[in-house]
Residue frames as qw, qx, qy, qz and C-alpha x, y, z in Angstrom:
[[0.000, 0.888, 0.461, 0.000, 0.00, 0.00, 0.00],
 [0.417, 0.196, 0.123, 0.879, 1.12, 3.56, -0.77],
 [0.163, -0.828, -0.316, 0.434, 0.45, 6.96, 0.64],
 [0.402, 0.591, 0.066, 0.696, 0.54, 10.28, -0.93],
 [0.483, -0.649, -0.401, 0.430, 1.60, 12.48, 2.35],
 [0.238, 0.817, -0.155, 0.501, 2.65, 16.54, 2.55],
 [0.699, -0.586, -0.040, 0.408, 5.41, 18.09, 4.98],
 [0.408, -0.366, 0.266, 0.793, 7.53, 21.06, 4.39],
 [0.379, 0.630, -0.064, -0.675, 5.17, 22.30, 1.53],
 [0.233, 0.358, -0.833, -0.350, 6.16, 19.22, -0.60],
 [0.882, -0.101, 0.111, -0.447, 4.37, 16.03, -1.30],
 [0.005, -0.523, 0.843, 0.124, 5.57, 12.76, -1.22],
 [0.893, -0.027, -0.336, -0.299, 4.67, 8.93, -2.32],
 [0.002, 0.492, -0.840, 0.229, 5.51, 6.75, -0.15],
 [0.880, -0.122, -0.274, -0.368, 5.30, 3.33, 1.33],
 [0.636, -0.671, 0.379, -0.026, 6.72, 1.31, 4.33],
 [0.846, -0.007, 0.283, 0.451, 10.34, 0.40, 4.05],
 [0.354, 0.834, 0.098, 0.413, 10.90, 3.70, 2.12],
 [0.554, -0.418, -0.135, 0.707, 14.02, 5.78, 3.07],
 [0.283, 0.758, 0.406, 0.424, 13.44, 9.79, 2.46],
 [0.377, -0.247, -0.301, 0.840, 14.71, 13.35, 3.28],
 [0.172, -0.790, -0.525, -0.266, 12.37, 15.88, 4.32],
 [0.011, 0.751, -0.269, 0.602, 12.73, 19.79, 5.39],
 [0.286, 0.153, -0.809, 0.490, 14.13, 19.25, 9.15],
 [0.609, -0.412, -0.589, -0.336, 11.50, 18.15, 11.40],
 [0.083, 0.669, -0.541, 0.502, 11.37, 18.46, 14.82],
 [0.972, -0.215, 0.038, -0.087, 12.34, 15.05, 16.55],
 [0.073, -0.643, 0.752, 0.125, 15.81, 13.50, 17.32],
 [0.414, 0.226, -0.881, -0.032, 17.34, 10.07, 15.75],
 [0.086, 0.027, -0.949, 0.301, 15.62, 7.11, 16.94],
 [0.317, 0.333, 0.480, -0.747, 12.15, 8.97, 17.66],
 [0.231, 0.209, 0.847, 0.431, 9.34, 7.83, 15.90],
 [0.222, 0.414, 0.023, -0.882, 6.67, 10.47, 14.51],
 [0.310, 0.433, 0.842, -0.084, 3.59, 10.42, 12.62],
 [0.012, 0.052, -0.378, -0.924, 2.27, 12.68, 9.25],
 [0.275, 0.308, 0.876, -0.248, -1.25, 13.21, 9.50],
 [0.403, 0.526, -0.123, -0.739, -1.68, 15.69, 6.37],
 [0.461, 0.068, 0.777, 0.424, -2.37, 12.69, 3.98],
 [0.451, 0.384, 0.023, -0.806, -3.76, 13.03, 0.66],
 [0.792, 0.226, -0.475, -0.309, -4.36, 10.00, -1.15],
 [0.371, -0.306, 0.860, -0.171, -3.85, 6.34, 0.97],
 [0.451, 0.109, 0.872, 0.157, -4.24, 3.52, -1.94],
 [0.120, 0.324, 0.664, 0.663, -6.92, 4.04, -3.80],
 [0.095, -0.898, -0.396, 0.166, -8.83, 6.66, -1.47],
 [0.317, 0.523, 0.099, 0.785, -8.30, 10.30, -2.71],
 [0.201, -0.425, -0.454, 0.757, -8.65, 13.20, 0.51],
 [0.235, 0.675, 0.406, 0.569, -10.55, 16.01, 0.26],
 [0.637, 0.631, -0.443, 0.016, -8.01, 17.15, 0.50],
 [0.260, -0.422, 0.786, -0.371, -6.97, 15.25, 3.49],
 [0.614, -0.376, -0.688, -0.095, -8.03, 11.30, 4.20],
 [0.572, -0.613, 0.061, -0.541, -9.74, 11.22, 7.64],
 [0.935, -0.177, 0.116, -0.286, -7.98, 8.97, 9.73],
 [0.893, 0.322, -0.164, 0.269, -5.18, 8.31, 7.71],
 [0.218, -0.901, 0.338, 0.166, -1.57, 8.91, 9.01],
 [0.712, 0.479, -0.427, 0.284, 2.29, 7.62, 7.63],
 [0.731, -0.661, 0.089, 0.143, 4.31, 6.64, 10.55],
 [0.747, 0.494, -0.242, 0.374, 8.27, 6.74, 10.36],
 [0.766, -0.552, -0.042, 0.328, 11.45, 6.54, 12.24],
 [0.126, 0.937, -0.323, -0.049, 13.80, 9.68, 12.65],
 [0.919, -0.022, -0.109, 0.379, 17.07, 7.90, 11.49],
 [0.528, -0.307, -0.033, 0.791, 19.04, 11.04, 11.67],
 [0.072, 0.962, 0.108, -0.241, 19.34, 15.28, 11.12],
 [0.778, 0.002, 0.399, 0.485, 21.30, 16.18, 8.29],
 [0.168, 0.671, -0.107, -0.714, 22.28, 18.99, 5.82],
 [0.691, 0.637, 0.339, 0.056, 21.76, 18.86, 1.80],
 [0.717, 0.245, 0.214, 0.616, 23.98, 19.82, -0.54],
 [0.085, -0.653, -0.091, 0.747, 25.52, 23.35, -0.38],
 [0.307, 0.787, 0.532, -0.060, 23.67, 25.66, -2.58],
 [0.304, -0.354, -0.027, 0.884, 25.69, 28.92, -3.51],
 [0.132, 0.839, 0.454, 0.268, 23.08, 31.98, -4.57],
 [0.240, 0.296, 0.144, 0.913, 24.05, 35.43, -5.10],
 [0.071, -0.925, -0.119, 0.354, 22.28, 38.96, -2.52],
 [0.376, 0.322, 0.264, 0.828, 22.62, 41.41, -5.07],
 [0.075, -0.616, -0.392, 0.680, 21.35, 45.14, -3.58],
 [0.312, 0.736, 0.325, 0.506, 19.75, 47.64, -5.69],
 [0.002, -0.881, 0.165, -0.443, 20.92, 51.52, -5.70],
 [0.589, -0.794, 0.149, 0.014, 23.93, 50.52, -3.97],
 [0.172, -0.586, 0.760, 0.222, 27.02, 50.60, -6.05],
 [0.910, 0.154, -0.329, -0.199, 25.61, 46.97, -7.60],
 [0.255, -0.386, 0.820, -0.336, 27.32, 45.44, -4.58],
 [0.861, -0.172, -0.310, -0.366, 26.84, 41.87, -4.28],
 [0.131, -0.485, 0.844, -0.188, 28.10, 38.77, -2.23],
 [0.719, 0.128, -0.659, -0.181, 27.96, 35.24, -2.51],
 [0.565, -0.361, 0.468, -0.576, 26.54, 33.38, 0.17],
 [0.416, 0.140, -0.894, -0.090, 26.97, 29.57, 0.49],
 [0.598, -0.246, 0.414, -0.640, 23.84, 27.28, 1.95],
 [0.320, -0.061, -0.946, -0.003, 23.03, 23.62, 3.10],
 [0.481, -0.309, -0.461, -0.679, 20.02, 22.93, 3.48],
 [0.289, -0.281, 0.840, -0.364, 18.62, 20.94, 6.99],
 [0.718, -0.136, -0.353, -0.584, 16.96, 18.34, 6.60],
 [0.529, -0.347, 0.708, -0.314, 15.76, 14.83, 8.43],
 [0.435, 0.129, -0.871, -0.190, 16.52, 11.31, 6.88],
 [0.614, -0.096, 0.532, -0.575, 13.65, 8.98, 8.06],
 [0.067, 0.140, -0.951, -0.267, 12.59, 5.66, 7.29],
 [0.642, -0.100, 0.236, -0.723, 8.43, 4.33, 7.07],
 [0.106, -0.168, 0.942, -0.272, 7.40, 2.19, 9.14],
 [0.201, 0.349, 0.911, -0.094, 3.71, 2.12, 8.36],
 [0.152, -0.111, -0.181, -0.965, 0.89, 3.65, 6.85],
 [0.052, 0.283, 0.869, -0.403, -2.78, 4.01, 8.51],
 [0.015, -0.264, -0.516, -0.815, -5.34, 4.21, 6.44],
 [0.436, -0.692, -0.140, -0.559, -7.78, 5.21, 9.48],
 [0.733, -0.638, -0.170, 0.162, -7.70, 5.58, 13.42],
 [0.518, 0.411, -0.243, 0.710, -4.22, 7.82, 13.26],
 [0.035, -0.647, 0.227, -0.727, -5.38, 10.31, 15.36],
 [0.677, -0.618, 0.068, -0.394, -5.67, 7.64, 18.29],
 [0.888, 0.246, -0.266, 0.284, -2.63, 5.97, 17.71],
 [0.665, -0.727, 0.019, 0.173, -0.61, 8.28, 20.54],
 [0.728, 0.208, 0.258, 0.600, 2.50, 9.00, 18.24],
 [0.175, -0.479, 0.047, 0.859, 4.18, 12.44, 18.38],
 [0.311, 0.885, 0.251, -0.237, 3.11, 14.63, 15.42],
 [0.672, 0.227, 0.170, 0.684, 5.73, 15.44, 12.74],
 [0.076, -0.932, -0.136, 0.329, 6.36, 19.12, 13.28],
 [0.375, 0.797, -0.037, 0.472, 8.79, 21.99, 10.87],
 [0.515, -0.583, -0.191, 0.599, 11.40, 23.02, 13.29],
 [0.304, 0.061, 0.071, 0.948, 12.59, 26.24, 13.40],
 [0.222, -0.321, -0.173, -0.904, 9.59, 27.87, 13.32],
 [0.514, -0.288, -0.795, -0.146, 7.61, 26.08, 16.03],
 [0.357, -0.480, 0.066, -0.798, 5.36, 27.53, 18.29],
 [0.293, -0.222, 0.708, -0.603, 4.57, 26.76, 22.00],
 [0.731, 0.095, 0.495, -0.460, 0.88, 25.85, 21.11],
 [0.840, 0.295, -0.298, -0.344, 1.79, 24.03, 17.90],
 [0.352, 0.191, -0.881, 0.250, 4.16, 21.51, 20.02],
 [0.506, -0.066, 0.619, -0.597, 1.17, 21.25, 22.69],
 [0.713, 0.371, -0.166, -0.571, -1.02, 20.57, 19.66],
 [0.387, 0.538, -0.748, 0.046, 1.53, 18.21, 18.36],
 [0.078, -0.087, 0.941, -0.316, 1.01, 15.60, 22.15],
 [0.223, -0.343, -0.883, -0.229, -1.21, 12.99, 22.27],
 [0.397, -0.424, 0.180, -0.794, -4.49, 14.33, 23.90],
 [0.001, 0.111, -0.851, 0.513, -4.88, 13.45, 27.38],
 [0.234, -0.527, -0.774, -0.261, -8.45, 12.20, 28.63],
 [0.108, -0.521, 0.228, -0.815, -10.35, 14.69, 30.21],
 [0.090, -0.180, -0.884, 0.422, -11.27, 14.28, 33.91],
 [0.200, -0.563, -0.801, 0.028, -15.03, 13.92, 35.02],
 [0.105, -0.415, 0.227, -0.875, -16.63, 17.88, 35.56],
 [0.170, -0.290, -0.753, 0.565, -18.25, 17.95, 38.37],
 [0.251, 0.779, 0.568, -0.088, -20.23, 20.98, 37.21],
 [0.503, 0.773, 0.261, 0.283, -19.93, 24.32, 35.34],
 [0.347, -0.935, 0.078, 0.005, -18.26, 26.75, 37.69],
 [0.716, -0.415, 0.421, 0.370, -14.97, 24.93, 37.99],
 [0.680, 0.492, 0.231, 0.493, -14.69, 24.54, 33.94],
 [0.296, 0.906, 0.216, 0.212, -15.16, 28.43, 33.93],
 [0.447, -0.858, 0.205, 0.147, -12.89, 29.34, 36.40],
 [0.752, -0.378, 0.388, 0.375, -10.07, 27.16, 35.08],
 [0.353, 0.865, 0.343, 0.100, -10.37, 28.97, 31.60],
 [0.069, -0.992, -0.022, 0.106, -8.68, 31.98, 32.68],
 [0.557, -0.585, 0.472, 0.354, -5.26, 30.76, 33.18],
 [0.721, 0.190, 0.551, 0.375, -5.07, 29.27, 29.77],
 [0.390, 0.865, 0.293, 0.116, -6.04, 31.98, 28.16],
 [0.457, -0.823, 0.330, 0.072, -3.01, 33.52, 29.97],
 [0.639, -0.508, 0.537, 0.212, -0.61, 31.51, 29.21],
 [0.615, 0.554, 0.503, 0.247, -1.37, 31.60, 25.58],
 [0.326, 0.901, 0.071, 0.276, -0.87, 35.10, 25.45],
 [0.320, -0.838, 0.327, 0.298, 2.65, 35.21, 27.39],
 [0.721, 0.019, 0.515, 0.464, 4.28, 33.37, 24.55],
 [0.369, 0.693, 0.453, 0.422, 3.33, 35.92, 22.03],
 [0.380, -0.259, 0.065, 0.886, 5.49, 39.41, 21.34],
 [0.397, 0.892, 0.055, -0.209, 4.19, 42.69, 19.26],
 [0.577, -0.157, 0.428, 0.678, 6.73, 42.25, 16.60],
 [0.239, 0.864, 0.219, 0.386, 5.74, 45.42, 14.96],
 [0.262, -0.900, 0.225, 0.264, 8.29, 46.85, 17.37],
 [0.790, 0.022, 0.390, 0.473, 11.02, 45.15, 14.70],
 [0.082, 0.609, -0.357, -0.704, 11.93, 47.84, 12.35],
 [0.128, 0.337, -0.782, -0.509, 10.13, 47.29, 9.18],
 [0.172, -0.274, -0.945, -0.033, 7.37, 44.64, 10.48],
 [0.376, -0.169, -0.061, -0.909, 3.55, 45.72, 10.00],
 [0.731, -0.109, 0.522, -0.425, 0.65, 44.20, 10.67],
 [0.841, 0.376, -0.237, -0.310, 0.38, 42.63, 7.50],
 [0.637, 0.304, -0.689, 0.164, 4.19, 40.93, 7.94],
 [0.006, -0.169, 0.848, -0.502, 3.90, 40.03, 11.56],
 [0.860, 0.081, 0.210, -0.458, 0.33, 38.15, 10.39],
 [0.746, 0.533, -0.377, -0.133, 2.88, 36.37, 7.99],
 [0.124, 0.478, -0.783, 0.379, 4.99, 35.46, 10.91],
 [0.631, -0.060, 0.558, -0.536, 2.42, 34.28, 13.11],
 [0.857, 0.326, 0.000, -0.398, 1.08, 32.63, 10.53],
 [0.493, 0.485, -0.682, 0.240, 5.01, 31.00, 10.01],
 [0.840, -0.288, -0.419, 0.188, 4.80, 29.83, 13.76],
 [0.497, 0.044, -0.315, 0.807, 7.22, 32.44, 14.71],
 [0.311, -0.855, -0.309, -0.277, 5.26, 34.91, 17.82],
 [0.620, -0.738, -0.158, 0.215, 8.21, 35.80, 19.82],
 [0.244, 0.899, -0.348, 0.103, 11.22, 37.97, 19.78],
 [0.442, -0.618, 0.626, 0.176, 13.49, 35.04, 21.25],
 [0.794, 0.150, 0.574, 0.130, 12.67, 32.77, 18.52],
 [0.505, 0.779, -0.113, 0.353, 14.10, 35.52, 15.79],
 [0.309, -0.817, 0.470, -0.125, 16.80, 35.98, 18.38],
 [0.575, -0.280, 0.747, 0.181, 18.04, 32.51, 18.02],
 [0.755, 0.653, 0.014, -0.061, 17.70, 32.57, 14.26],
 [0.648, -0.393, 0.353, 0.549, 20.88, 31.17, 12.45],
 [0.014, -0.360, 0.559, 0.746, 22.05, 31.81, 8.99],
 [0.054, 0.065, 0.931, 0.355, 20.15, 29.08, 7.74],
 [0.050, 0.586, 0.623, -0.515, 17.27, 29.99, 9.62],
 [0.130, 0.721, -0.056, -0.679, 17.51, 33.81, 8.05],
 [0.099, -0.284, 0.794, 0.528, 17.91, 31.88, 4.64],
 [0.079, -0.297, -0.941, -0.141, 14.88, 29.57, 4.75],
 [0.046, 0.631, 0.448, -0.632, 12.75, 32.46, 6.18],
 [0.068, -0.576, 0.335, 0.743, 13.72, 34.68, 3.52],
 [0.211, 0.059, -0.751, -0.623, 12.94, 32.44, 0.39],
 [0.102, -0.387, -0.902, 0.160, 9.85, 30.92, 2.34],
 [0.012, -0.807, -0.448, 0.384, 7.90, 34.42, 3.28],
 [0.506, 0.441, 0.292, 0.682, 9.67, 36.66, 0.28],
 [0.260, -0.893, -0.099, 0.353, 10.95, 39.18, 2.54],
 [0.752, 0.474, 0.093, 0.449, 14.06, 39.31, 0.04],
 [0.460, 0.187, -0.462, 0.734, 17.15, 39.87, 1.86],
 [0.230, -0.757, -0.059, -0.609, 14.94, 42.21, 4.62],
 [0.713, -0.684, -0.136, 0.072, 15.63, 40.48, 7.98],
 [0.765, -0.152, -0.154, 0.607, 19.12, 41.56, 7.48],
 [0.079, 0.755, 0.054, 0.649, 18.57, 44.83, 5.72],
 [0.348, -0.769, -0.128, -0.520, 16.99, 45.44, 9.08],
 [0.036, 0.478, -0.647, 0.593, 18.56, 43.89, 11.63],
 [0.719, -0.394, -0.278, -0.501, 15.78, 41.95, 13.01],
 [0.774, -0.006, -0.553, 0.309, 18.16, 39.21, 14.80],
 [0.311, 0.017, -0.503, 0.806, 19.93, 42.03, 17.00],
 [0.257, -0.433, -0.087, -0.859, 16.89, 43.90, 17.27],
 [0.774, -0.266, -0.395, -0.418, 15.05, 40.92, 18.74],
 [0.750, -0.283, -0.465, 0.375, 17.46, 39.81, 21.04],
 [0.188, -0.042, -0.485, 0.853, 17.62, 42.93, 22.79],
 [0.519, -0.234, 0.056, -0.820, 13.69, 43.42, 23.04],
 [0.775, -0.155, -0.573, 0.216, 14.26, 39.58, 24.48],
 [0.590, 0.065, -0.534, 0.602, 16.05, 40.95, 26.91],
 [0.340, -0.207, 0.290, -0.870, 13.76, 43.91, 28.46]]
């Protein structure tokens, strides 16, 4: 049996026993994870998702891709350029199965995009717990409050960046990325894969976003 699964914006066929590399994922070696965007499992077709269906697979290892070498060229500035050499991450994995219903009770991490991963999309991501017995309405309402809390301390106003409206800091959010430490630990690659992924074209350096963020981390 064969699966047609997505991950990283790419699709992929696959089937168990298959060895593939996929944008970097977040899981270490050894950890097994679970794809539950399917679109096609045999001869059922999603719309655009099967229900039910998931692709299991074991993280054999984190790796880089061949180096890339592309060219930041600057208008009105002298036609300065530089050459800028990149390697992709990515994550060699191996499936182990494919389920062509009941995934979502199988108890198996989520496959997640690193780098850009939000707090609530790694909550999202664990198995869900059973819920305990209410007792009655009051309690639910009460506990409520905190959550709501604690949702909103992960989450920065990156419109203080230089350069970032609403419009691009919906495009972050919408990227997973709500805080000023998680552009604070951006690497090269990071500022690479951001860049061709949200077509900010060459802006998070223009601006500075990296140092900016890691001192409005720091207040």
């Amino acid at each position: 049996m064969f699966a047609v699964m997505k991950t990283g914006g790419k699709q992929y066929r696959v089937q168990a026993g298959d060895v593939l590399r996929v944008e970097k994922l977040a899981a270490d070696a050894g950890e097994k994870i679970q794809f539950n965007e399917i679109l096609m499992v045999g001869s059922t077709v999603g719309t655009p998702l099967v229900d039910g269906a998931g692709v299991q697979a074991e993280v054999i290892d984190q790796i880089k891709g061949e180096k890339i070498i592309h060219f930041v060229k600057r208008r009105r500035k002298h036609g300065s350029k530089r050459t800028k050499g990149h390697r992709q991450q990515l994550t060699l994995l191996r499936v182990t199965d494919i389920l062509e219903k009941g995934a979502e009770k199988s108890g198996i991490k989520a496959a997640l995009n690193s780098g850009s991963v939000s707090v609530a999309a790694v909550e999202a991501a664990k198995p869900a717990k059973k819920a305990a017995p209410k007792k009655d309405a009051a309690p639910e309402t009460k506990a409520a409050a905190p959550k709501a809390k604690a949702a909103d301390a992960g989450t920065d106003d990156l419109k203080k960046l230089s350069g970032v409206g609403p419009a691009l800091e919906k495009k972050l959010n919408a990227a997973g990325v709500t805080s000023f430490a998680q552009i604070a630990a951006w690497g090269a690659a990071d500022i690479t894969e951001f860049d061709e992924k949200l077509s900010f074209k060459g802006r998070i350096e223009r601006e500075g976003w990296v140092d900016q963020a890691k001192a409005l981390a720091a207040e």
